[in-house]
C-alpha positions in Angstrom: -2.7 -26.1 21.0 -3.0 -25.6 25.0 -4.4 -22.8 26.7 -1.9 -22.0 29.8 -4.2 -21.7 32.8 -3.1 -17.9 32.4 -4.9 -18.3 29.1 -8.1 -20.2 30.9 -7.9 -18.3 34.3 -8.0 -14.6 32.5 -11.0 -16.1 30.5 -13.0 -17.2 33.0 -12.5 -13.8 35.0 -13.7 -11.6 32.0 -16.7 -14.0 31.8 -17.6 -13.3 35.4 -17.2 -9.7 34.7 -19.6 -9.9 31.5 -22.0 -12.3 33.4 -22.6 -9.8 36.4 -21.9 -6.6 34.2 -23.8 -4.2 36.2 -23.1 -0.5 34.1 -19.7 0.7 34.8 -20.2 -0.6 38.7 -17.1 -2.7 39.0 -16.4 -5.8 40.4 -14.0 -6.5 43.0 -11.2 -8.8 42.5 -12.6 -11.1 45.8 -15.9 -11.4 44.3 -14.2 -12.3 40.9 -12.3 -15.3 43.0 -15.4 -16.2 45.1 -17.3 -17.1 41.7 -15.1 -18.4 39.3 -13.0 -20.5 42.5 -9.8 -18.2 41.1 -6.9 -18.3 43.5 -7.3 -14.4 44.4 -3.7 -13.3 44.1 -3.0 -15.2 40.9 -6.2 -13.5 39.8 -5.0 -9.7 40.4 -1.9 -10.5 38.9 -3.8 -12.0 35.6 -6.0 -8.4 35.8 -3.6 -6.5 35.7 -2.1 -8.0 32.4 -5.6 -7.4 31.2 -5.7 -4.0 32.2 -2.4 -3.9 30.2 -3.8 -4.7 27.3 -7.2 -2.5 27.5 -9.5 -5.2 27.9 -10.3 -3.9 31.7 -10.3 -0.9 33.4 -9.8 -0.5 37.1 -11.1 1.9 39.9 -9.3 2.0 43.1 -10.8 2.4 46.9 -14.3 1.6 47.9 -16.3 0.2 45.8 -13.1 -0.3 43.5 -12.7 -3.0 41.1 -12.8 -3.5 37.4 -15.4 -3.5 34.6 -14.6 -4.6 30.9 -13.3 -2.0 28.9 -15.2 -2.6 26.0 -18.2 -4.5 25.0 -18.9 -8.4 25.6 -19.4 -8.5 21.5 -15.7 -6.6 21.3 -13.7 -9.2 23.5 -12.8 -12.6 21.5 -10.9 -15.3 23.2 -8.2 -14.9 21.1 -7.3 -11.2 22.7 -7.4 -12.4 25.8 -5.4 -15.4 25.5 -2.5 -13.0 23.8 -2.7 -10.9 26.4 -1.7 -12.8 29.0 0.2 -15.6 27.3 1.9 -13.1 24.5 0.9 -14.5 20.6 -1.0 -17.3 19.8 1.7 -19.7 17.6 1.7 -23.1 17.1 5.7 -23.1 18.4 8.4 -20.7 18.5 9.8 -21.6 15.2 10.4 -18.6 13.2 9.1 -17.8 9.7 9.6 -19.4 5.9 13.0 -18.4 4.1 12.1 -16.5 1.4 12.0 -17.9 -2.4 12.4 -21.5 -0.9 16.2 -20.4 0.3 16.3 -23.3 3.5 19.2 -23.9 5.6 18.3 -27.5 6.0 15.9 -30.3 4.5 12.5 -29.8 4.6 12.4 -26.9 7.0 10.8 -24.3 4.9 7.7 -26.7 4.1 7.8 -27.3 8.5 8.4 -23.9 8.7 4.7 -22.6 6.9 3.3 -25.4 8.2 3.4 -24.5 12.0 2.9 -21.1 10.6 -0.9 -21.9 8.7 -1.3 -24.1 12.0 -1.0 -20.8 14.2 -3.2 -18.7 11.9 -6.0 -21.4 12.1 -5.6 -21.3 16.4 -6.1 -17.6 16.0 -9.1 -17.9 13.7 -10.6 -20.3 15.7 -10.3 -18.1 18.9 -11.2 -15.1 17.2 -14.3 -16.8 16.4 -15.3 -16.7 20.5 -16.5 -13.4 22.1 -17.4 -12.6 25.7 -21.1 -12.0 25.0 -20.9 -15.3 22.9 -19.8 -17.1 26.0 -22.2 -15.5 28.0 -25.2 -16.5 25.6 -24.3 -20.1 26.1 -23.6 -19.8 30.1 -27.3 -18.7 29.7 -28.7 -21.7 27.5 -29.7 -19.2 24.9 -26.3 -20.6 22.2 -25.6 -24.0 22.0 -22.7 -24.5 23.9 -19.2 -25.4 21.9 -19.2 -29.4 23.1 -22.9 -29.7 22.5 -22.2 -32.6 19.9 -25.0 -31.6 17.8 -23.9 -28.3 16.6 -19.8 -29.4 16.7 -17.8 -26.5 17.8 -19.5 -23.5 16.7 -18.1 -19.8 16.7 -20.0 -16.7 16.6 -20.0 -16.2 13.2 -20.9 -20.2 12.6 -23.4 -20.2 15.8 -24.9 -16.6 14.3 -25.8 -17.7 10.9 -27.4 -21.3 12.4 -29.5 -19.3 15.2 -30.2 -15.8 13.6 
């Protein structure tokens, strides 16, 4: 799998927000791009997808900006990733024939492969949150390429640390 820079940009901006989440005071979009080094314009386009998909909310005029819309613990990686990149699949292959009915050789078993290969991206993103990411931009998690600890998860990294 590759994360789109969509997909890596829209994460890094929620991280910010969690990092400097200050109450329902939001953030402005230039102060978003001055600490993650976010191109600003890209960046409001990329919020308002996430807006779109209830993972921000916005507030317009002075002292405008946007907050998450949710908790840190709420957000995984994998919702924002499909919000601004659509589903998480291993390809655009379509699904299995039912009761082994292929068209052509071998396309069925191809078929649930990339299928079981998209579900396991998915899990594996799902297994990120926001305050996860923040806990490890902290030092207080082990971060996902310490070597020592592989790449753990929040329900992994939970049940080693607490």
């Amino acid at each position: 799998m590759k994360v789109s820079t969509r997909g890596d940009y829209a994460s890094r901006a929620l991280l910010s927000l969690a990092l400097h989440a200050d109450g329902e005071m939001p953030t402005a979009v230039k102060d978003i791009a001055e600490r993650t080094g976010l191109p600003q314009p890209y960046l409001e386009q990329i919020l308002l997808a996430l807006k779109g998909a209830g993972l921000v909310r916005s507030k317009r005029g002075v002292g405008g900006g946007y907050v998450l819309a949710r908790p840190a613990s709420e957000i995984t990686l994998s919702e924002i990733v499909s919000a601004v990149d659509g589903p998480i699949v291993a390809g655009d292959f379509g699904l299995p024939h039912e009761n082994g009915a292929c068209d052509h050789e071998g396309q069925c078993v191809l078929l649930a492969v990339w299928a079981d290969v998209g579900e396991h991206m998915r899990t594996q993103l799902d297994s990120f949150n926001l305050a996860d990411m923040v806990s490890r931009s902290q030092g207080q998690l082990p971060r996902p390429d310490d070597r020592s600890t592989g790449s753990l998860g929040s329900a992994t990294s939970r049940r080693l640390t607490g």
